[in-house]
PAMAR-254702 format. One record per residue: residue number from 1; residue in three letters; chain; x, y, z of N, C-alpha, C in turn. Coordinates in nm, 2 decimals, padded with zeros to 4 digits. Atoms other than C-alpha are relative to their C-alpha. Layout:
PAMAR-254702
NUM / ala / A / X / Y / Z / X / Y / Z / X / Y / Z
...
//
This chain:
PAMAR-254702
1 / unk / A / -00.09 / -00.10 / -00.05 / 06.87 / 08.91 / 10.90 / 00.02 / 00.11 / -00.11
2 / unk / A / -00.06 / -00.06 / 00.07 / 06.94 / 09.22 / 10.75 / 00.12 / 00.01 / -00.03
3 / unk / A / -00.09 / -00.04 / 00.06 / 07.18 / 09.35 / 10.50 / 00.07 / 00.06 / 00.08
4 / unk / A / -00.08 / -00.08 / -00.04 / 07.46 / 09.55 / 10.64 / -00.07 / 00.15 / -00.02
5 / unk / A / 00.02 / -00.16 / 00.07 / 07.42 / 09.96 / 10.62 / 00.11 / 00.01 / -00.04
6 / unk / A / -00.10 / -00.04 / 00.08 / 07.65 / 10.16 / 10.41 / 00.15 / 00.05 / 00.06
7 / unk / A / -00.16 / -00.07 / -00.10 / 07.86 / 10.29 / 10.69 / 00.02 / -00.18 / 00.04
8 / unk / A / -00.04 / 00.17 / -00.03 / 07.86 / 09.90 / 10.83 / 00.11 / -00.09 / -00.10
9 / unk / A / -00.06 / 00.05 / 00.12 / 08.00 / 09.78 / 10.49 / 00.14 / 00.06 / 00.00
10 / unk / A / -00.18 / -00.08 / 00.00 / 08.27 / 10.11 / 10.50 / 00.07 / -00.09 / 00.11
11 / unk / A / -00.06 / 00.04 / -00.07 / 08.40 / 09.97 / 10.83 / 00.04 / -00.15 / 00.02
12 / unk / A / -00.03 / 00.12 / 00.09 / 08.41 / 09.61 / 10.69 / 00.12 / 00.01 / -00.13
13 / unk / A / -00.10 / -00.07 / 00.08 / 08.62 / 09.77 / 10.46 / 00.09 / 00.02 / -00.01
14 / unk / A / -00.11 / -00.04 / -00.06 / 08.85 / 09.92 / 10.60 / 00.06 / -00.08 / 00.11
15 / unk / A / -00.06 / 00.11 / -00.02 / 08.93 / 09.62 / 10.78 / 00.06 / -00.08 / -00.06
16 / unk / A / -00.10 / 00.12 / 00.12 / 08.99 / 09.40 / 10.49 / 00.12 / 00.08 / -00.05
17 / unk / A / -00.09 / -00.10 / 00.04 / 09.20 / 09.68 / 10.38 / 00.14 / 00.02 / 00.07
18 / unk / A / -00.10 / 00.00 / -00.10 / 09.41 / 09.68 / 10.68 / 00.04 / -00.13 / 00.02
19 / unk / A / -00.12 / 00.13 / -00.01 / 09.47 / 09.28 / 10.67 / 00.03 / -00.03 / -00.16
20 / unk / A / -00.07 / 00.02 / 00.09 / 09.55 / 09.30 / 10.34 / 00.12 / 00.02 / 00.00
21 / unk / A / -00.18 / -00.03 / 00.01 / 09.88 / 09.44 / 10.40 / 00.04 / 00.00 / 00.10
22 / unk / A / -00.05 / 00.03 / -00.12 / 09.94 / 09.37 / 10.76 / 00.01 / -00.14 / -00.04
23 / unk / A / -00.09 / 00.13 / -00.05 / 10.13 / 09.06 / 10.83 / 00.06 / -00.08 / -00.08
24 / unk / A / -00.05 / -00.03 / 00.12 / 10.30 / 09.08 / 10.50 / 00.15 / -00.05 / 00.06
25 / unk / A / -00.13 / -00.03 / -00.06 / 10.65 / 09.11 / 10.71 / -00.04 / -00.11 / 00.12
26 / unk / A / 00.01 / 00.14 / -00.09 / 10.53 / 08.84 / 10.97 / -00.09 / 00.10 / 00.14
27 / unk / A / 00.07 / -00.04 / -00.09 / 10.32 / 09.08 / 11.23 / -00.14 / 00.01 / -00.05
28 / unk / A / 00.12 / -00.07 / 00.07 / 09.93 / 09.06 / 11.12 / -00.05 / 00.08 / 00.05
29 / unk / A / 00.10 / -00.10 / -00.09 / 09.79 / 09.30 / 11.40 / 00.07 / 00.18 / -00.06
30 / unk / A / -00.03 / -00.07 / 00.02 / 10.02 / 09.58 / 11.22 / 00.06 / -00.03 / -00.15
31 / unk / A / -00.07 / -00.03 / 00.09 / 10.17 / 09.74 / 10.94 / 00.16 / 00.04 / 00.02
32 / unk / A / -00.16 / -00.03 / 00.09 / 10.56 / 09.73 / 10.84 / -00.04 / 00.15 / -00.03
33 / unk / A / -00.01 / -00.11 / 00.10 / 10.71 / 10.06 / 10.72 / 00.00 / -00.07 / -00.17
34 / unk / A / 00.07 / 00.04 / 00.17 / 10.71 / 09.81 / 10.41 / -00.13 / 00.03 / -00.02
35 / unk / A / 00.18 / -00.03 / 00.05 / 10.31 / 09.74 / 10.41 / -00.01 / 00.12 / 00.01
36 / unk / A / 00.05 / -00.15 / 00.02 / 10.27 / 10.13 / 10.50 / 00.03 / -00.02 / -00.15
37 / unk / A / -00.06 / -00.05 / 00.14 / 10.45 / 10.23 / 10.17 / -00.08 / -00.10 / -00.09
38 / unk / A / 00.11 / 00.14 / 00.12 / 10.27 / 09.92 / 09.99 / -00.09 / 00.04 / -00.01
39 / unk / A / 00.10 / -00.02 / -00.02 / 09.97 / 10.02 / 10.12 / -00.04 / 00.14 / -00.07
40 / unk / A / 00.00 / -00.12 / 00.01 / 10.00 / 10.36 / 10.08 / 00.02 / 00.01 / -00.20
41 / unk / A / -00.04 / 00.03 / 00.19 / 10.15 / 10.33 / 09.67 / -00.09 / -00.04 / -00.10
42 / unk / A / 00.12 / 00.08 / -00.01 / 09.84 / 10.09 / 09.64 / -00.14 / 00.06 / -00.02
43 / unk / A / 00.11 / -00.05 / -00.02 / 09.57 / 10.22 / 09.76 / -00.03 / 00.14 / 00.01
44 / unk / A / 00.00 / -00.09 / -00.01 / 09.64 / 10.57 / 09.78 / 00.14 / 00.08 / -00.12
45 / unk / A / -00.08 / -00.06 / 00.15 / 09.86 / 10.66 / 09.45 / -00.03 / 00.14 / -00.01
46 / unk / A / 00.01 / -00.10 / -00.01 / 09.71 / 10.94 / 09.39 / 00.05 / 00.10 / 00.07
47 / unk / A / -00.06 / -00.09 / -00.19 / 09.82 / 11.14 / 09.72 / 00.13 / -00.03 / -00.05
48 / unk / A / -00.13 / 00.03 / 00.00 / 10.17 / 10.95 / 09.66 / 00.07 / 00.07 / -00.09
49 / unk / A / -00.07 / -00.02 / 00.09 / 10.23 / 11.03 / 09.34 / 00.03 / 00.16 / -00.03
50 / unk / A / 00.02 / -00.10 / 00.02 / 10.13 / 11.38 / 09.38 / 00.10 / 00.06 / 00.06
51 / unk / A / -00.03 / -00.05 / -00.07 / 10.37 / 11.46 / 09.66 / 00.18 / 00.05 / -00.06
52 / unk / A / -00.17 / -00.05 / -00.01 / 10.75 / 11.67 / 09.60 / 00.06 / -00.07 / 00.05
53 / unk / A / -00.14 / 00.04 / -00.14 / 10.91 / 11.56 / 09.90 / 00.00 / -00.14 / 00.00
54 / unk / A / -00.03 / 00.18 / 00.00 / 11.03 / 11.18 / 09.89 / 00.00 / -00.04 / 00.13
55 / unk / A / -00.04 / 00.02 / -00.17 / 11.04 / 11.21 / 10.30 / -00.13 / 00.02 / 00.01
56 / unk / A / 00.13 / -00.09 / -00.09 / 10.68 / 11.28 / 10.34 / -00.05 / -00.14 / 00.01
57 / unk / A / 00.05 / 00.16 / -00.05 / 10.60 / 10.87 / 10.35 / 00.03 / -00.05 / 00.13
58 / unk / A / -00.13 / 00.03 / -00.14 / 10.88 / 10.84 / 10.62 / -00.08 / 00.07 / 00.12
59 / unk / A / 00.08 / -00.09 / -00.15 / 10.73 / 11.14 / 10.83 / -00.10 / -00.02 / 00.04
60 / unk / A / 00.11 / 00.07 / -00.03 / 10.38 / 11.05 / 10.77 / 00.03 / -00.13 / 00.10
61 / unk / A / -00.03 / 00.11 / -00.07 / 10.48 / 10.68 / 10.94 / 00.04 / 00.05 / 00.09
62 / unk / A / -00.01 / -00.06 / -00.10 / 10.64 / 10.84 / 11.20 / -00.04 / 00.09 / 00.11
63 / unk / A / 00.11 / -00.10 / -00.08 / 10.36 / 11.07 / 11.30 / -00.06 / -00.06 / 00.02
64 / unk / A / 00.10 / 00.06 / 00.01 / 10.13 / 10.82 / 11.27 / 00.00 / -00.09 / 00.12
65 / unk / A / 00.00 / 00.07 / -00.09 / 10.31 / 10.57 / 11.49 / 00.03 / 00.06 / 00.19
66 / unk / A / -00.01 / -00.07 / -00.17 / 10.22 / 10.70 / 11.85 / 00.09 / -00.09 / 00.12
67 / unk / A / -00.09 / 00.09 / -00.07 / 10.40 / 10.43 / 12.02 / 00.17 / -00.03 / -00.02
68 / unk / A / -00.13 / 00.00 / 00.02 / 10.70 / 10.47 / 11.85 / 00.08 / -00.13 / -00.01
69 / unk / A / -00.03 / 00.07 / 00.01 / 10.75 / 10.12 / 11.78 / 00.00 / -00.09 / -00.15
70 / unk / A / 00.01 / 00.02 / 00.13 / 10.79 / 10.12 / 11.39 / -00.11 / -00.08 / -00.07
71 / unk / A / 00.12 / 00.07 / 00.07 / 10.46 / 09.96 / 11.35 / -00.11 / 00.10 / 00.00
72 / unk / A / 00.17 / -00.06 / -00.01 / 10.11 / 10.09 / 11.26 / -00.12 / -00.07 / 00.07
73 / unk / A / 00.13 / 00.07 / 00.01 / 09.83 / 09.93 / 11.45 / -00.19 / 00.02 / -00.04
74 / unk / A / 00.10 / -00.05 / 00.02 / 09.50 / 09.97 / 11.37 / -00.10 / 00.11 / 00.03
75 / unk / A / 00.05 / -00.12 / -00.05 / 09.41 / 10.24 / 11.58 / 00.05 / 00.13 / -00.09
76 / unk / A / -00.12 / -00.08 / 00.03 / 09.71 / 10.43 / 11.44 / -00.03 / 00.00 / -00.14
77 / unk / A / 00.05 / 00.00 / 00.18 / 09.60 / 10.35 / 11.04 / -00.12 / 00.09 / 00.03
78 / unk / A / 00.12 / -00.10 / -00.05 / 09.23 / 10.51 / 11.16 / 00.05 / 00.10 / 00.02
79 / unk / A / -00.07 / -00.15 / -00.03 / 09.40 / 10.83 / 11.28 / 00.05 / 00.05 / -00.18
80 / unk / A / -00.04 / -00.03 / 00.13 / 09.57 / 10.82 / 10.90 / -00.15 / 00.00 / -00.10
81 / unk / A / 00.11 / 00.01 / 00.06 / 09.23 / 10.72 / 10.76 / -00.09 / 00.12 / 00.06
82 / unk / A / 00.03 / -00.16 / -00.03 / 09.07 / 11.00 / 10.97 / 00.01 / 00.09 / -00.06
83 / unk / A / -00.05 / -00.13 / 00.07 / 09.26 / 11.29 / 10.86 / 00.02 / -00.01 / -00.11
84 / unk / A / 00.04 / 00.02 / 00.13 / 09.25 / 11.18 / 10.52 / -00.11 / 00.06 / -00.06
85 / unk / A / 00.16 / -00.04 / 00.04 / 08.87 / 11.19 / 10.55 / -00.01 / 00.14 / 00.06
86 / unk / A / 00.01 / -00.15 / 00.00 / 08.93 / 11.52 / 10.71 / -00.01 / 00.07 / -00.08
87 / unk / A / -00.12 / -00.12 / 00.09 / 09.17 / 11.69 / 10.46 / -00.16 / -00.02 / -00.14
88 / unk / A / 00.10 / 00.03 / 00.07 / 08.88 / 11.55 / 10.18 / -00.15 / 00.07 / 00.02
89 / unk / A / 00.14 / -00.11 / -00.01 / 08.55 / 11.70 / 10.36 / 00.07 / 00.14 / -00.01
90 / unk / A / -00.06 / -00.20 / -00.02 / 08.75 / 12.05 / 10.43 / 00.00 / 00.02 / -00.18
91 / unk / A / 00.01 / 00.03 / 00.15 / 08.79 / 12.01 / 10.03 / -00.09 / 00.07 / -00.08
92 / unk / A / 00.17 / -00.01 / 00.08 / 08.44 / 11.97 / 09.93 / -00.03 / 00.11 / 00.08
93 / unk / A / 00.07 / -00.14 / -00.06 / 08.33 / 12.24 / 10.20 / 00.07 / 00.13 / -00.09
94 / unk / A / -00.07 / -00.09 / 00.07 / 08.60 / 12.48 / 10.05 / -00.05 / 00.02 / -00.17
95 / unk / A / 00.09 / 00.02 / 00.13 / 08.48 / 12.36 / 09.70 / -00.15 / 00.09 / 00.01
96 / unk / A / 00.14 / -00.06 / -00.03 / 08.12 / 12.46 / 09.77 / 00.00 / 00.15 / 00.06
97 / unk / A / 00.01 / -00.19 / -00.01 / 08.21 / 12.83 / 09.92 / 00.02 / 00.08 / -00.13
98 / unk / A / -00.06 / -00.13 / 00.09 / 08.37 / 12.93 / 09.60 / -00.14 / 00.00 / -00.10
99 / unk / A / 00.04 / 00.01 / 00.07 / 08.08 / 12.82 / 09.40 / -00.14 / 00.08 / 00.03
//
């Protein structure tokens, strides 16, 4: 059998990633506004530490959860993992006009 590909391995990834800190709080199919902020602190410091506003963890979670039922599920992390990888390509493209 083959190896995995490199996109195969990301999405392997980002799975382990998402039960690492789901079911932390006793739900494993979701994240806590704890695991968010865990997660988020964690694995995404940089962003965190960067930000002014002490509310923008709160709002994020709240945008994020489309169900409105103070959890994240998997779909709902992807949407945050998405626009992440958005905000990051727009970046590099922006990057590369000025140069």
């Amino acid at each position: 059998m083959s190896s995995p590909t490199e996109t195969e391995r990301c999405i392997e990834s980002l799975i382990a990633v998402f039960r690492k800190y789901a079911g932390k709080d006793g739900n494993s199919v979701t994240l806590s506004k704890t695991e968010f902020l865990t997660f988020m602190n964690k694995e995404l410091g940089a962003f965190t530490k960067n930000q002014k506003d002490p509310g923008v963890l709160d709002r994020m979670m709240k945008k994020l959860d489309l169900n409105s039922d103070g959890q994240l599920d998997f779909q709902e992390f992807l949407n945050l993992i998405g626009g992440l990888a958005q905000a990051c390509h727009d970046s590099f493209l922006a990057a590369q006009k000025r140069l």
